[in-house]
N, C-alpha and C positions, 0 to 999 in steps of 0.2 A: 699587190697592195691590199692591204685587209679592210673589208667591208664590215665588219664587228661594230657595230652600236652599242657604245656607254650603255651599261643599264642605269633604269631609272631608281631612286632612292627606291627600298626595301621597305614595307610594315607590315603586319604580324598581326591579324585579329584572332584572339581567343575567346569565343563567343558561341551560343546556340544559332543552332538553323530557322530562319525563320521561312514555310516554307508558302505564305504570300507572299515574300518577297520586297516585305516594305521594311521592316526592321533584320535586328540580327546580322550575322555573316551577310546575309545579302544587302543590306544597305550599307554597310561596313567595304565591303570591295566592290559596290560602287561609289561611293564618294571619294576614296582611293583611286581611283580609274578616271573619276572626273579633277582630282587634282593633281593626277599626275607621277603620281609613286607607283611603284607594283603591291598589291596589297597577296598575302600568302593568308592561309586561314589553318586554325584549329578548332575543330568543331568539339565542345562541349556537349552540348545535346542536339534532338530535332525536336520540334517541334510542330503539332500539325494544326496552325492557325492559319486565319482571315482574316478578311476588316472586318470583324465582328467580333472574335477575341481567338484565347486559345483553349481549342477543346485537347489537348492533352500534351506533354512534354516527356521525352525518354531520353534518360541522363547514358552518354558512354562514358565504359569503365575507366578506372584512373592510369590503367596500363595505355589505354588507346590516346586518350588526349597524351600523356607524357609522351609517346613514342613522335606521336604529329609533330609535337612542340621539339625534340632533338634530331627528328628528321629536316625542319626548314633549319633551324637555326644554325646548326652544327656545320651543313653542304652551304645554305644560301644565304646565310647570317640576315641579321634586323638591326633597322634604322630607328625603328621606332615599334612599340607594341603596345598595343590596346586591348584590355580586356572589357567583357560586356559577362553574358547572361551565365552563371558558374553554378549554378543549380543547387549544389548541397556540399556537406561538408567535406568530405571526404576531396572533390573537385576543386574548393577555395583550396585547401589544404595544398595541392598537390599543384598549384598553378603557382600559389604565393612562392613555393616551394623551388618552381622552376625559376620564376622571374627574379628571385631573389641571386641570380647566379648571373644575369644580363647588365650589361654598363648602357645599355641603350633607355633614352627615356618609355615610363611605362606612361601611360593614361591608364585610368581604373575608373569605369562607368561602375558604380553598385547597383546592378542590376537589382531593382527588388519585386517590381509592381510592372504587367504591361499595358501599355497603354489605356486598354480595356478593365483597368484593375485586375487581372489574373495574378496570381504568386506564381513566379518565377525562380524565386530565391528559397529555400526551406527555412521556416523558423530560428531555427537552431544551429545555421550554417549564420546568422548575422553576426554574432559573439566572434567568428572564425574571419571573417571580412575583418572585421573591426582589428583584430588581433592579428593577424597573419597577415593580411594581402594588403590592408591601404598601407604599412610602414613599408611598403618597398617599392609604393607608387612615387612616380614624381611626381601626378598632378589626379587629382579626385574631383570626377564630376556630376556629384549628388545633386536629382531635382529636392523639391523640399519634402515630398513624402519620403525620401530616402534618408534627407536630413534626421529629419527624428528618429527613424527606423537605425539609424548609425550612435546621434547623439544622446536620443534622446528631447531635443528639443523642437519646438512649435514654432516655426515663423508664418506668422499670418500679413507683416507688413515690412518693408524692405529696411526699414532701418533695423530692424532686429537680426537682415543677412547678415552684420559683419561681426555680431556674437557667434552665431553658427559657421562662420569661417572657421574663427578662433579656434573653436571644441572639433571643429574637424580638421583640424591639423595639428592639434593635440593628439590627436591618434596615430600621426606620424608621416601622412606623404606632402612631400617636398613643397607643393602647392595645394590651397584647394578650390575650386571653383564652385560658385552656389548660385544655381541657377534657378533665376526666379520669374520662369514661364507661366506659372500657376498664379500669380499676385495679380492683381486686377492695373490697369493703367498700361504700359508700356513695359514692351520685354528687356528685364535690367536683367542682368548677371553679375556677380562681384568674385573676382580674381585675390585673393589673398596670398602673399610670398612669402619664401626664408626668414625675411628680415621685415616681416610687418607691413612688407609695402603692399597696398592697395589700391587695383586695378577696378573702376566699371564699366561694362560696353553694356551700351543702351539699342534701339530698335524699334520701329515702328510694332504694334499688332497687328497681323495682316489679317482679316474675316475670315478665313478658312478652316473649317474642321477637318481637312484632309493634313493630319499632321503625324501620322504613324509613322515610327521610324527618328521623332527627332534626335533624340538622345544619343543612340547607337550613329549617326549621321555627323553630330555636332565632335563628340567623342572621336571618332574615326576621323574627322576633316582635323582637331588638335593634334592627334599624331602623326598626320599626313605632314602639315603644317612643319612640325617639329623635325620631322625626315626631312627637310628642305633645308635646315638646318635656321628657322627661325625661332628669334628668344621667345619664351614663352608668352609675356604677352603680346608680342605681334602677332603668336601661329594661334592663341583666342580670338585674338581682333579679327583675322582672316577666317577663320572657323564660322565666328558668331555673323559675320557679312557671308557667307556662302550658305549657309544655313537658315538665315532668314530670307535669303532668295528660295530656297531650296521649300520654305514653306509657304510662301506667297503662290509658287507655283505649284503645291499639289493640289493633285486630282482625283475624283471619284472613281473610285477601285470595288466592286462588289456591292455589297448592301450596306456597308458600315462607313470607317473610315478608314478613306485614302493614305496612299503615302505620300509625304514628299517627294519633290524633283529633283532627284539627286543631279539630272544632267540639264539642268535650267539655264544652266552657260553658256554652254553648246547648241543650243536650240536656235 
């Protein structure tokens, strides 16, 4: 009689090392692990940050990420794949590139700014986002400095999210989500689809500045979600409720700011 255990849905982060441990690959396979998928990785860059910010970033070459990316895919295949921090052009180019050949849903974080304001993203690699990689996402989860940084446009007050949907799925991926963490009052996000329809999940503000890591966190819990095989907006609904636990409960990490509790569930 065979003892063989089902495995558990497949996801796929293509993202920098983050190497506090509060963003990046590493918040990205644990929020995976806290909900339940097997999370596999492609590491774009390292990075050598803290809760204080990032004193430097080193991009691997576009032979190494590709190679990662058809070694899980090709033997362990994907349920779902999430990309995050893509450093420069040449890496946008070559990821869009890959995913453009996957029937699984993609999430696309625009990684641009980290937490700390660091650039993450090169200049000149934005035009290549814009261009290449959001048309092959299913679902784009720009905060709103990333908004403008994509559209072009300023949202200072949430009723101007749902023009900034618009213009960002004009650029092409399937959904897009606009997360509007940064706006004063209550944490809203607005879900835009296909066909116009229009999703909000609301949330208390929790007083915590220990918030590193949410993006990469909320992003990764959307694909995990999606590998479960939930429509897209129930696997937000569940993301944005895991997530806002996940920041009520972080913690003070070094001298700066803390991560999130990815395992807040569990506890």
């Amino acid at each position: 009689m065979s003892t063989e255990t089902a495995a558990p849905p497949r996801v796929l982060t293509v993202a920098g090392s983050d190497s506090g441990g509060g963003a990046g690959i590493q918040a990205d396979l644990k929020t995976m692990l806290a909900l339940g998928v097997h999370g596999m990785s492609v590491i774009t860059a390292v990075t050598a940050q803290n809760s204080l910010g990032v004193q430097g970033y080193w991009e691997l070459p576009a032979e190494a990420v590709r190679a990662q990316y058809r070694s899980v895919v090709d033997d362990i295949g994907v349920q779902a794949v999430k990309t995050g921090m893509l450093a420069s052009v040449e890496l946008v180019g070559t990821v869009a590139e890959l995913l453009a050949g996957t029937s699984a849903p993609v999430v696309v974080d625009p990684v641009g700014v980290s937490k700390h304001g660091d650039a993450l993203l090169a200049a000149e690699a934005v035009a290549t986002v814009r261009e290449h990689l959001l048309p092959v996402a299913t679902l784009a989860t720009p905060n709103l400095h990333e908004v403008t940084q994509l559209t072009g446009r300023t949202v200072t007050r949430e009723d101007e999210m749902l023009d900034a949907a618009k213009a960002l799925r004009d650029l092409g991926p399937g959904w897009a989500l606009i997360k509007g963490g940064h706006l004063a009052g209550e944490a809203a996000d607005l879900l835009l689809g296909p066909a116009g329809e229009t999703h909000w999940y609301r949330a208390p503000r929790h007083d915590n500045r220990h918030t590193h890591g949410t993006g990469c966190t909320l992003a990764s819990a959307i694909a995990a979600e999606l590998a479960h095989g939930h429509p897209m907006p129930e696997a937000v609904a569940r993301a944005k409720a895991y997530v806002t636990g996940a920041i009520r409960e972080g913690f003070a990490l070094g001298a700066g700011i803390g991560p999130v509790d990815h395992f807040w569930q569990h506890r």
